[in-house]
matplotlib code that plots the C-alpha trace (Angstrom):
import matplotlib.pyplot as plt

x = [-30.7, -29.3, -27.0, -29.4, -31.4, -27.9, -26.3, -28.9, -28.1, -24.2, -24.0, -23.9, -21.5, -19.4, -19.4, -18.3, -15.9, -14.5, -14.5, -12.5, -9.9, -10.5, -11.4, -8.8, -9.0, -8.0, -6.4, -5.0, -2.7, -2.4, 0.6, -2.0, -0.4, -2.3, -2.5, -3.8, -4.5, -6.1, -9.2, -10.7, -12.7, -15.7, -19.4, -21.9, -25.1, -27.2, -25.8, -27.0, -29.7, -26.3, -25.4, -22.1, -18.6, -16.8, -13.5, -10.5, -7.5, -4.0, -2.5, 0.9, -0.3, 1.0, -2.9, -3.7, -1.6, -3.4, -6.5, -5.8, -4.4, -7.6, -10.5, -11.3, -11.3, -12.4, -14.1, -12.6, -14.7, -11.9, -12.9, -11.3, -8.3, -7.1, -6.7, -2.7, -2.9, -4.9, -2.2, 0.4, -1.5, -2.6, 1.9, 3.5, 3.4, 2.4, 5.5, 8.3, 6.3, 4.1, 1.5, -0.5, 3.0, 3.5, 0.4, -0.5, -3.1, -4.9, -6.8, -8.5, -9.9, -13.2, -16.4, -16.3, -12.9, -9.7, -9.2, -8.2, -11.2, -9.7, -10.5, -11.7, -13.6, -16.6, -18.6, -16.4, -17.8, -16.7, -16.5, -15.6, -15.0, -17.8, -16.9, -13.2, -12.7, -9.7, -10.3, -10.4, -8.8, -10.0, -13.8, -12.8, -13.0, -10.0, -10.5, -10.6, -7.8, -5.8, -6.4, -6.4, -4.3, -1.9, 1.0, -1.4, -1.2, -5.0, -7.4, -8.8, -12.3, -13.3, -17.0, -17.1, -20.6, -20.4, -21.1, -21.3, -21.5, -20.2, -21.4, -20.7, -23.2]
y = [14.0, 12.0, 9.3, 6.8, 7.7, 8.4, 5.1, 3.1, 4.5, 4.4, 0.5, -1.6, 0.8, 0.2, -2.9, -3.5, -1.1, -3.0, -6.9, -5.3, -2.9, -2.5, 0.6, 3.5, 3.5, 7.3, 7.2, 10.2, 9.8, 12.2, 14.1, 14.8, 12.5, 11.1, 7.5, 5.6, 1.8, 0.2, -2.5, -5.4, -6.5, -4.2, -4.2, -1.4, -2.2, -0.9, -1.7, 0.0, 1.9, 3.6, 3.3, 1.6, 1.1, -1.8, -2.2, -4.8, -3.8, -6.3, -5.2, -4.9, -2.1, 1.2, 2.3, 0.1, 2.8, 5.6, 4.5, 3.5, 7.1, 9.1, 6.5, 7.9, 6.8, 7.3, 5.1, 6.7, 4.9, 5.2, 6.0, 3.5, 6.3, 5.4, 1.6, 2.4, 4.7, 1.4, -1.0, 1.3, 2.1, -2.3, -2.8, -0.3, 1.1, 4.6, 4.2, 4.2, 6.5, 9.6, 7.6, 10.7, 12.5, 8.8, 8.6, 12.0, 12.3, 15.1, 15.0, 17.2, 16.6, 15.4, 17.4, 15.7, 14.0, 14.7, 11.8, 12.3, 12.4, 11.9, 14.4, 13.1, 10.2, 9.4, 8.5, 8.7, 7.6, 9.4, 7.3, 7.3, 4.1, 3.5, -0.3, -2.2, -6.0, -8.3, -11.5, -14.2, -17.3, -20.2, -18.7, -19.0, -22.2, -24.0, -23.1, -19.5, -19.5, -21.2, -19.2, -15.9, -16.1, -18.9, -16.3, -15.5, -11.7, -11.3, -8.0, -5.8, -5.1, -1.1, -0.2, 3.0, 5.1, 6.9, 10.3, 11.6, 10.5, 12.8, 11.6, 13.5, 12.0]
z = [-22.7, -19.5, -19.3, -19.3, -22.6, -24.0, -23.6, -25.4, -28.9, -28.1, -26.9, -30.1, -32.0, -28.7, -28.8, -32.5, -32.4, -29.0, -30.4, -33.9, -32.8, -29.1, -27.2, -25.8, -21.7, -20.6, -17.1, -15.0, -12.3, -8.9, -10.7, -13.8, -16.0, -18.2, -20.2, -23.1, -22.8, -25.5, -24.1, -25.6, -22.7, -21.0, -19.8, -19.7, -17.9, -15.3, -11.4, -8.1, -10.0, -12.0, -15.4, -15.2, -17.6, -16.3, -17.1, -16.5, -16.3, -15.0, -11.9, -13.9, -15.9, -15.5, -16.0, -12.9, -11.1, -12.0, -11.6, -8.1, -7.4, -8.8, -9.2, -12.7, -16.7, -19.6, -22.0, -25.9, -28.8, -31.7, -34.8, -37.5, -38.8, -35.2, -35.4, -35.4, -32.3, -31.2, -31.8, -30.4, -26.9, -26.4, -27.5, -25.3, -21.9, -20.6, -18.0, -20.5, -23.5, -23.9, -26.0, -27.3, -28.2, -29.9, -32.2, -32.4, -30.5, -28.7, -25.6, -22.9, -19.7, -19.2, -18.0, -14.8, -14.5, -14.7, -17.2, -20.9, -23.7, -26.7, -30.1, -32.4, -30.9, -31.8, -28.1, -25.4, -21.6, -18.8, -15.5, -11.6, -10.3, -7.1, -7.0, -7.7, -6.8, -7.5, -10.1, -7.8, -9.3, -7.5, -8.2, -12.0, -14.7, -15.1, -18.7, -17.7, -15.5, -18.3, -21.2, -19.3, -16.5, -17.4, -15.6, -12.8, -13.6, -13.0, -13.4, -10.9, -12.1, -12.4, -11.9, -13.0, -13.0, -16.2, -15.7, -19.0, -22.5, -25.4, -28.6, -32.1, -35.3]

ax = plt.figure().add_subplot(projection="3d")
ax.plot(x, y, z, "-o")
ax.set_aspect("equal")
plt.show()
């Protein structure tokens, strides 16, 4: 099965799984260090002919670093024994603490990127970013810009073509 056909049976549990506990970004960084950031905002969808993971992730954020230095993520799908891994990886950052030694985690790379895929997940997307842009304030509602960037720390905005989907039943 290809990406496509894959990603139609994988999108609504996705989503659910995203608006209740949020979803576990996997970010490598040039040194092979890897990262955990836990994601309550994301698209999938079809752009350029590709399917496509978009993600948003603050310029603050240690993960913003990595994903500049390798252009690659993963998208980990938890399953609901992780909620407390999920709380830990959206509360603390990947610069001051080994999240997987943390919540006991395990990981190993991807098929096709370098980027952590976490055991024990139940769909995980594997992505390379082929587009980024900066949030743009003055192109946002005020009612945007205030509830979501009240401090001005905006998002860059990862288009990532997923390359792979790993799905278990």
């Amino acid at each position: 099965m290809n990406v496509m056909e894959s990603l139609g049976g994988y999108l609504k549990k996705t989503y659910d799984v995203m608006a209740d506990m949020g979803l576990l970004l996997g970010s490598v960084g040039g040194d092979g260090r890897v990262n955990l950031m836990t994601i309550g905002w994301g698209l999938i969808g079809i752009v350029w002919f590709k399917p496509i993971f978009l993600v948003a992730v603050r310029k603050t954020r240690y993960t913003h670093k990595l994903m500049e230095e390798t252009g690659v993520f993963t998208v980990n799908v938890p399953s609901e024994d992780m909620r407390r891994a999920c709380e830990v990886c959206g509360t603390l950052s990947g610069r001051d603490v080994d999240k997987f030694e943390k919540t006991g985690l395990t990981w190993r790379p991807g098929d096709h990127v370098k980027a952590p895929v976490v055991d024990g997940c139940p769909i995980v997307y594997e992505c390379r970013v082929v587009y980024k842009d900066d949030v743009e304030l003055p192109r946002l509602t005020r009612e945007i810009v205030e509830s979501a960037y009240p401090t001005g720390n905006i998002h860059t905005l990862y288009y990532g073509e997923i390359l792979k989907v790993h799905a278990s039943p």
